[in-house]
C-alpha positions in Angstrom: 24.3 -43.8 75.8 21.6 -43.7 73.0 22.7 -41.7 69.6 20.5 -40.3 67.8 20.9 -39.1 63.9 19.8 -41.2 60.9 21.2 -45.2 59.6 23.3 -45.6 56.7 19.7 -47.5 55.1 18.1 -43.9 55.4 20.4 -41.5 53.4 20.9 -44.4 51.0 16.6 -44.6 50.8 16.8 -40.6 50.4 19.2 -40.3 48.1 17.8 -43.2 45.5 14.3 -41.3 45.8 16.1 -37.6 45.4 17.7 -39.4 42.5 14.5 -40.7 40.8 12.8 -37.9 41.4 15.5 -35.8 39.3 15.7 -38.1 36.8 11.8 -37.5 36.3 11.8 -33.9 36.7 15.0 -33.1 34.5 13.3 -33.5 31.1 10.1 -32.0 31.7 12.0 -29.0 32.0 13.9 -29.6 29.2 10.7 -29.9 27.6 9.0 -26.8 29.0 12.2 -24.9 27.5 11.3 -26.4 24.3 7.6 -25.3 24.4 8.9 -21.9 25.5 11.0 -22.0 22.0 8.3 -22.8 19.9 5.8 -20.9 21.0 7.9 -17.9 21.1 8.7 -18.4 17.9 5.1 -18.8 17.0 4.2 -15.7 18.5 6.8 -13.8 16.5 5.5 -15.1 13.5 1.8 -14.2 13.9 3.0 -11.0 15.3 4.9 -10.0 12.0 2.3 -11.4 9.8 0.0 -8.7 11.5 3.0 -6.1 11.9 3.8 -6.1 8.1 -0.1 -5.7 7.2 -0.8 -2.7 9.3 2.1 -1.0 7.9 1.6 -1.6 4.7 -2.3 -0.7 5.2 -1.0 2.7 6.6 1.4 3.5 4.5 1.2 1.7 1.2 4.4 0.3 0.6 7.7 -0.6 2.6 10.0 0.8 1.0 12.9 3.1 2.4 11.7 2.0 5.6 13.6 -0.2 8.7 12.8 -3.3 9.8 12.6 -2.2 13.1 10.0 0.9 12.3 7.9 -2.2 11.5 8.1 -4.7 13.8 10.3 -6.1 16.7 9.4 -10.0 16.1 12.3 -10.3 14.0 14.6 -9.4 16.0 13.4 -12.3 18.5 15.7 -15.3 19.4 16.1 -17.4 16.7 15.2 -15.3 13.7 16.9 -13.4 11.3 16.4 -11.2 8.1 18.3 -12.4 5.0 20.9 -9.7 4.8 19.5 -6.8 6.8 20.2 -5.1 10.0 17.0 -4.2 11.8 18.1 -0.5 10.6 18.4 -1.7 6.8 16.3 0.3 4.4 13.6 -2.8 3.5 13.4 -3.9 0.0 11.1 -5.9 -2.3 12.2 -9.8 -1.6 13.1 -9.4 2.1 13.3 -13.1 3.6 12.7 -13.4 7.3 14.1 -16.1 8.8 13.7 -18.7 12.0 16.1 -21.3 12.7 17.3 -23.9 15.8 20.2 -24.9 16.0 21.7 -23.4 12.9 18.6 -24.9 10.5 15.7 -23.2 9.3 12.1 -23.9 10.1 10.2 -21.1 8.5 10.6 -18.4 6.7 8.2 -15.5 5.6 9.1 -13.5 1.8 7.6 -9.9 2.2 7.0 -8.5 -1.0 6.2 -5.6 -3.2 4.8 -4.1 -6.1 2.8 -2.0 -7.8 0.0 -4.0 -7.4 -0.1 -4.4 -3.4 2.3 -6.9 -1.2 2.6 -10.3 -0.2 3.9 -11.9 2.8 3.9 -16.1 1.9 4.8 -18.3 5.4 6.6 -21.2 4.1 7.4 -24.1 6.6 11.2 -25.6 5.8 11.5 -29.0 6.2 13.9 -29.5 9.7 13.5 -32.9 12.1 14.6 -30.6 15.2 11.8 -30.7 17.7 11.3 -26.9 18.2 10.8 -26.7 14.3 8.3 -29.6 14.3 6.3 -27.6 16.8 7.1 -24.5 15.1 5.8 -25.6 11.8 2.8 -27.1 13.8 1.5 -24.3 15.4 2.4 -21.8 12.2 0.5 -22.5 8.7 1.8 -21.9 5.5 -0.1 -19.3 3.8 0.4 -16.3 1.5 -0.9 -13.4 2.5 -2.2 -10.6 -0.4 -2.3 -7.2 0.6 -3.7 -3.9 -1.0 -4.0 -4.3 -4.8 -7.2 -6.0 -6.6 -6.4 -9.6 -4.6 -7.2 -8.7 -0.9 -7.9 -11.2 1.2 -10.8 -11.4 3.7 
């Protein structure tokens, strides 16, 4: 009577390759969750940047307005305003906020005066490996808007 069905050598074979091949694939996705992170954040940050000038473009100041009137990037994964709900009247010397894993990365200051608004992107020194890509893909620059000192 002839069996049929597969040797003890074969599973063993398929389970080492099923092994390797999961001990490959594991950290690329790991990775690609990372990448996802950082370029999240990276949109949010561009996205802000752009938010908070069209506001202030239209209507001249921020005051006694929400965070959430202007934009929605802050209330992303990962970043947070200093001391303001999203529906906190904004104030000169609002702080924005992104952080992994409880340190920060970056962090935007959006003020205001009489002369015109300033938004400066300042990169916070963090070895984490979303903030290294954060603080690759994001520069640090101030941003001058309305006022005498516009940039172009």
């Amino acid at each position: 009577m002839k069996r049929s069905g597969f040797t003890m050598i074969e599973l063993i074979f398929v389970i080492v390759i099923l092994g390797i091949l999961a001990a490959v694939a594991i950290p690329k996705l790991a990775a690609t969750r990372d990448d996802a992170k950082i370029v999240g954040a990276a949109t949010n940050a561009n996205q802000m940047v752009k938010d908070f000038t069209a506001y202030y473009t239209a209507k001249g100041d921020f005051n006694a307005t929400s965070l959430d009137q202007i934009t929605n990037g802050a209330t992303g994964a990962g970043w947070s305003a200093a001391g303001f709900a999203a529906d906190t009247p904004i104030q000169p010397g609002i702080t924005l906020t992104f952080s992994d894993a409880g340190s920060a990365c970056l962090h935007m200051d959006v003020n205001s005066s009489a002369n015109g608004a300033t938004i400066t992107v300042v990169q916070d020194a963090n070895g984490t490996a979303i903030c290294t890509g954060v603080n690759q893909r994001v520069r640090p620059q101030i941003f001058n808007l309305g006022g005498a000192t516009v940039n172009y």
